[in-house]
C-alpha beads as a LAMMPS data file, in Angstrom:
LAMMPS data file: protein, C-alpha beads

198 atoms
197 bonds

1 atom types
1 bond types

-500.0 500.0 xlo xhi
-500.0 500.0 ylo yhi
-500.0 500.0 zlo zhi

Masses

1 110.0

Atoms # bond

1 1 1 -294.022 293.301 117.728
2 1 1 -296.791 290.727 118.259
3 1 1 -299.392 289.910 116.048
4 1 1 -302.792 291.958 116.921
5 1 1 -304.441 288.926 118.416
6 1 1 -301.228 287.766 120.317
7 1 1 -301.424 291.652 121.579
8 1 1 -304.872 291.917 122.539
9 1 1 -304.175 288.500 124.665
10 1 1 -301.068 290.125 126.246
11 1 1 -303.020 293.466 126.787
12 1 1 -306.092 291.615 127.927
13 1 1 -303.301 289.910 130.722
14 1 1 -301.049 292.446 131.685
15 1 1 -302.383 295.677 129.924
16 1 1 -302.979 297.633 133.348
17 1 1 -298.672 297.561 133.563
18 1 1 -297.695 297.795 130.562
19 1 1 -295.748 300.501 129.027
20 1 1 -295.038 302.982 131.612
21 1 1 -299.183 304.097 131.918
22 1 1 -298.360 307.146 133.942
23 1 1 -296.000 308.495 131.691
24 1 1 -296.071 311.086 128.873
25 1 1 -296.047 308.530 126.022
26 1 1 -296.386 304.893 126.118
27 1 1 -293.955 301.850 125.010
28 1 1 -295.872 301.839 121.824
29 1 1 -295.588 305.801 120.853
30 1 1 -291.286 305.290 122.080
31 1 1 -290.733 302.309 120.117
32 1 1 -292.576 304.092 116.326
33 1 1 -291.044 307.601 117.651
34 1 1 -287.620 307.143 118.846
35 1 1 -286.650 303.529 117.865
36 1 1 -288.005 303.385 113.988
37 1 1 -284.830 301.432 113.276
38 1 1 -286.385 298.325 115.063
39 1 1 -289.541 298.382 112.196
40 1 1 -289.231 295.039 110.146
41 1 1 -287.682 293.645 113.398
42 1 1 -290.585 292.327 114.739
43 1 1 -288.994 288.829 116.067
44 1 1 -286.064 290.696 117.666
45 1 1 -285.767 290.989 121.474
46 1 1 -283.309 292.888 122.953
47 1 1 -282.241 292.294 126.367
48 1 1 -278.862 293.325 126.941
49 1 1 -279.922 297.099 128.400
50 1 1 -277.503 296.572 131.109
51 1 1 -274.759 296.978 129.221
52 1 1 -275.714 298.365 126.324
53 1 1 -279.126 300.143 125.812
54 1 1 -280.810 300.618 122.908
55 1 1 -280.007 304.681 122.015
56 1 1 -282.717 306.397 120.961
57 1 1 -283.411 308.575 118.234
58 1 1 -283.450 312.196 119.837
59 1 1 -280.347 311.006 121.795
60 1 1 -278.467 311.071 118.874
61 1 1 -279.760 314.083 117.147
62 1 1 -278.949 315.582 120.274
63 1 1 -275.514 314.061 120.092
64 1 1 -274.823 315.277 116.825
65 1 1 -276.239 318.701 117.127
66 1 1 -273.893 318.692 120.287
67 1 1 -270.855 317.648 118.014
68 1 1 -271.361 319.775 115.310
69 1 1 -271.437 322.983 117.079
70 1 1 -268.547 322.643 119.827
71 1 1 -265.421 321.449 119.786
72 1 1 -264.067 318.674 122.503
73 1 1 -260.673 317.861 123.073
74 1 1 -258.232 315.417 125.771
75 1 1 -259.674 316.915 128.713
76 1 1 -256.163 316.230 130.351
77 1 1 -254.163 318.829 127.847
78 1 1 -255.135 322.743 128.391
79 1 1 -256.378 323.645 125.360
80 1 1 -259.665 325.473 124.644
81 1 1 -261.479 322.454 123.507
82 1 1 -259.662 320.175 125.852
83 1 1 -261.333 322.432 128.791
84 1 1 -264.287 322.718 127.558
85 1 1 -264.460 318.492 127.341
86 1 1 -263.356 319.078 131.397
87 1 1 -265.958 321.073 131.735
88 1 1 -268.562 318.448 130.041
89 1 1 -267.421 315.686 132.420
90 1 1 -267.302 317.603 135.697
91 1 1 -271.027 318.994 134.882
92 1 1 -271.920 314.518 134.512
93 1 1 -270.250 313.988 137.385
94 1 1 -272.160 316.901 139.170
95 1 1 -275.297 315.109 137.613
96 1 1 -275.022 311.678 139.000
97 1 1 -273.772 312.812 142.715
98 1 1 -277.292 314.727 142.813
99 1 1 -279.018 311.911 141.408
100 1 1 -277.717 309.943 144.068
101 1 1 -278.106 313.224 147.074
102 1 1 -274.147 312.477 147.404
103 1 1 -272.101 315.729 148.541
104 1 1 -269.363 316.610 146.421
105 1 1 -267.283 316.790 149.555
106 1 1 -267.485 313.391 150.785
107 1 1 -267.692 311.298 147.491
108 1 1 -266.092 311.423 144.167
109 1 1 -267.606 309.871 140.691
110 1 1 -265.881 308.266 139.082
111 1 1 -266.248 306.803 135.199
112 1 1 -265.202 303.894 133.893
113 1 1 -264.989 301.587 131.133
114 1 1 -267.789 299.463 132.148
115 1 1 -268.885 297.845 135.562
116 1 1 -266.163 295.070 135.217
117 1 1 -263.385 298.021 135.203
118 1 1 -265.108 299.559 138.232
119 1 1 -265.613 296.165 140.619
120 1 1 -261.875 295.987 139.358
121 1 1 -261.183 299.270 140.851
122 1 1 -262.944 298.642 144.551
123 1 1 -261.329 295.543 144.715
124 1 1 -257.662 296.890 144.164
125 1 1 -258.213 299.698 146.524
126 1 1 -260.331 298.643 149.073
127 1 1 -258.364 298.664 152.525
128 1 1 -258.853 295.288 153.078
129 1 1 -257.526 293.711 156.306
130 1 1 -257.777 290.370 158.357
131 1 1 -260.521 292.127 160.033
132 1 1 -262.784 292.618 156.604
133 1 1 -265.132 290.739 155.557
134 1 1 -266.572 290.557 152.213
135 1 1 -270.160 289.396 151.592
136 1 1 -271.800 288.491 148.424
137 1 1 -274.606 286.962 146.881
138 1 1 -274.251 283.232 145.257
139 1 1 -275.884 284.132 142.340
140 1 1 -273.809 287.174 140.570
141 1 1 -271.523 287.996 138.159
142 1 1 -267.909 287.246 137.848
143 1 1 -266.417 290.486 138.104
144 1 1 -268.010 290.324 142.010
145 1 1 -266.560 286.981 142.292
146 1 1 -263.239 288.798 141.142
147 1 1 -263.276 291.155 144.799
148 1 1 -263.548 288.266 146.503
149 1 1 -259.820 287.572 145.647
150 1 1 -258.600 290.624 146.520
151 1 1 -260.289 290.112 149.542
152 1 1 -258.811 286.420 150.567
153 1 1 -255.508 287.541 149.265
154 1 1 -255.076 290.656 151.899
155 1 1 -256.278 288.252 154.648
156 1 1 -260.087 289.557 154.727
157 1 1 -262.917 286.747 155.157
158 1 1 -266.053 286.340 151.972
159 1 1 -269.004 284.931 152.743
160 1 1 -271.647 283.636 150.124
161 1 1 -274.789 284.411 150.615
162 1 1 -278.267 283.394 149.606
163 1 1 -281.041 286.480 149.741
164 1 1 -284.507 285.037 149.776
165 1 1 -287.761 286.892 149.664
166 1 1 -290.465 286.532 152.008
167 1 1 -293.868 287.356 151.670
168 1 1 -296.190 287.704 154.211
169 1 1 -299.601 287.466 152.489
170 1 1 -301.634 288.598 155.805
171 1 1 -299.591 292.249 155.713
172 1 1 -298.845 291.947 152.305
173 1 1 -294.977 293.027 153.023
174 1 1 -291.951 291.138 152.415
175 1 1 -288.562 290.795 154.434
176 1 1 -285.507 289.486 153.184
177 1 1 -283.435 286.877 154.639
178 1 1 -280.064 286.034 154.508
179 1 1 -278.693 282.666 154.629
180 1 1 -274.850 282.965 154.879
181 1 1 -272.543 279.877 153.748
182 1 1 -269.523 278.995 155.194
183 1 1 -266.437 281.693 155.820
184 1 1 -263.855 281.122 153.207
185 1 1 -259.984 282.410 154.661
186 1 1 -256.931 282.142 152.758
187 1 1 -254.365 279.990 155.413
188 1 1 -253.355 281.758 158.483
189 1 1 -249.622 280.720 157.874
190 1 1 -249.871 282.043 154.350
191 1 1 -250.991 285.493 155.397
192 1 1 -249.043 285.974 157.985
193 1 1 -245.904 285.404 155.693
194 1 1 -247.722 288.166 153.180
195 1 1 -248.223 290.628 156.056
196 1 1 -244.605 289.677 157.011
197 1 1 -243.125 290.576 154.001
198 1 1 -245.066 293.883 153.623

Bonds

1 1 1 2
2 1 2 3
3 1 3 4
4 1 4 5
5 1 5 6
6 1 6 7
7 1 7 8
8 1 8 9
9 1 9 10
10 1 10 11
11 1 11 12
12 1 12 13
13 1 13 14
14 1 14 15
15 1 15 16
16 1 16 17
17 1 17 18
18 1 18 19
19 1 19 20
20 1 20 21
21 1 21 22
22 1 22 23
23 1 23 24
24 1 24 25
25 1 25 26
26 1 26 27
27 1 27 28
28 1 28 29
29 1 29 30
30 1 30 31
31 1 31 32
32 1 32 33
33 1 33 34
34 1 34 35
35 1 35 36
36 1 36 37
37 1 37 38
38 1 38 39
39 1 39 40
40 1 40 41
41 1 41 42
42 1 42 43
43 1 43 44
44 1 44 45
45 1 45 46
46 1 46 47
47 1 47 48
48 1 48 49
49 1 49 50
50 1 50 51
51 1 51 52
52 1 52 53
53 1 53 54
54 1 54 55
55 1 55 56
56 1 56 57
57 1 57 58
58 1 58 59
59 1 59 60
60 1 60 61
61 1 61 62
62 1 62 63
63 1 63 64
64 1 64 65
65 1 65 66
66 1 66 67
67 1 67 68
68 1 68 69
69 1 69 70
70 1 70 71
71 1 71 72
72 1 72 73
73 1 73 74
74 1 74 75
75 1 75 76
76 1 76 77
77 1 77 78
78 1 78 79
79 1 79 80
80 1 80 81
81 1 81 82
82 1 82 83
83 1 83 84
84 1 84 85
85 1 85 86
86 1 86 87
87 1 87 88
88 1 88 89
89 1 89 90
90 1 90 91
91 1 91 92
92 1 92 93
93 1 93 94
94 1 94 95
95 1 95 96
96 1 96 97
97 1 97 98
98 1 98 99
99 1 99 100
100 1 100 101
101 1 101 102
102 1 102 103
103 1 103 104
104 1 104 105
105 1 105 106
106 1 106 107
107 1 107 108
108 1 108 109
109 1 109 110
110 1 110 111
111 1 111 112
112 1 112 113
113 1 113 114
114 1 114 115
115 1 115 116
116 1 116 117
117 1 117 118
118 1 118 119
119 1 119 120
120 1 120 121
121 1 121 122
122 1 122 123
123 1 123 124
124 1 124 125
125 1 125 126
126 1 126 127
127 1 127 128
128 1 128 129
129 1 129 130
130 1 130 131
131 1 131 132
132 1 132 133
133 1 133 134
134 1 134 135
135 1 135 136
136 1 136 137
137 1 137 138
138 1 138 139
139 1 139 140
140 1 140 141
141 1 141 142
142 1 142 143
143 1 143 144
144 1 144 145
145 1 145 146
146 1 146 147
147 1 147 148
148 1 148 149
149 1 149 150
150 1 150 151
151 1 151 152
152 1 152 153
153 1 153 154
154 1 154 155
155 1 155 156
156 1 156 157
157 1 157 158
158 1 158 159
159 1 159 160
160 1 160 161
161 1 161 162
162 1 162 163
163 1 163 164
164 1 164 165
165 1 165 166
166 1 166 167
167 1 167 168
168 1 168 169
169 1 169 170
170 1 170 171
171 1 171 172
172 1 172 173
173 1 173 174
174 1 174 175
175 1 175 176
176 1 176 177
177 1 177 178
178 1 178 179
179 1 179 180
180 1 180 181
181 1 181 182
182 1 182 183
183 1 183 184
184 1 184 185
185 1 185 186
186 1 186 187
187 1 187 188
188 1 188 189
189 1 189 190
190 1 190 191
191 1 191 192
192 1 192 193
193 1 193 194
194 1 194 195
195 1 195 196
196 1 196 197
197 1 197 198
């Protein structure tokens, strides 16, 4: 935490936004509520909540209470506990397809290990063909580099691209615009020998 005049700087600055003002409690009542752990931490930053958020105190209380009181098994195997850990992870997957107003009929949700493991996944099976093309941004990580050579290997095109925000300061929107680089293609000799030996 900062120092009470480094605060009242910082609040004097950017107090109107800061710490979720509409909600029920503010950064400061979360952080001496649910993240106590973090007291005598006061030079620590954490910034990683992408791929691994802080967990909060009620989350594992909840957790625990959870634990202690059922009993989960491989939800693969037919057991008692093994159905009711099927049961656990069809009711999350239920969760995030309404979160995202998906029907159950046309998508499925699927977890994985991490976002690596799932960009893994689309690239493997996505149908790609010499009439694909895969577009991505320049800047981004390397497991969406990682499709790109899926891509190029099953003949598809990939295009870098830059995004750029404009702001229009008389109608205070903004459009984006996309600057593509050139098409990158694997050799047209090389996959027509892979679609030849298919």
């Amino acid at each position: 935490m900062l120092p009470d005049t480094e605060k009242e700087g910082f609040f004097r600055k950017f107090g109107q936004d800061y710490g979720y003002p509409n909600a029920p409690n503010n950064i400061d009542e979360i952080r001496a509520t649910e993240f106590q752990r973090l007291n005598g931490l006061d030079h620590t930053v954490y910034l990683d909540h992408a791929g691994a958020t802080l967990y909060s105190e009620s989350q594992i209380e909840d957790v625990f209470k959870d634990f202690k009181s059922n009993l989960y098994g491989n939800p693969h195997s037919q057991s008692n506990c093994s159905l009711s850990t099927a049961d656990v992870v069809g009711e999350a997957r239920r969760q995030v397809l309404n979160f995202f107003n998906a029907s159950p009929g046309e998508y499925r949700c699927i977890f994985t290990s991490g976002a690596t493991a799932a960009l893994k996944l689309v690239g493997e099976t996505f149908p790609w063909s010499s009439q694909s093309t895969f577009m991505y941004t320049v800047e981004n990580h390397n497991s969406v580099l990682g499709i790109r050579e899926y891509a190029l290997r099953e003949g598809a095109a990939a295009v870098a691209v830059d995004v750029e925000e404009i702001s229009d300061l008389d109608s205070e929107k903004s459009t984006i615009e996309i600057k593509p680089h050139s098409v990158q293609r694997r050799s047209e000799a090389e996959c027509r020998k892979k679609e030849q030996n298919s």
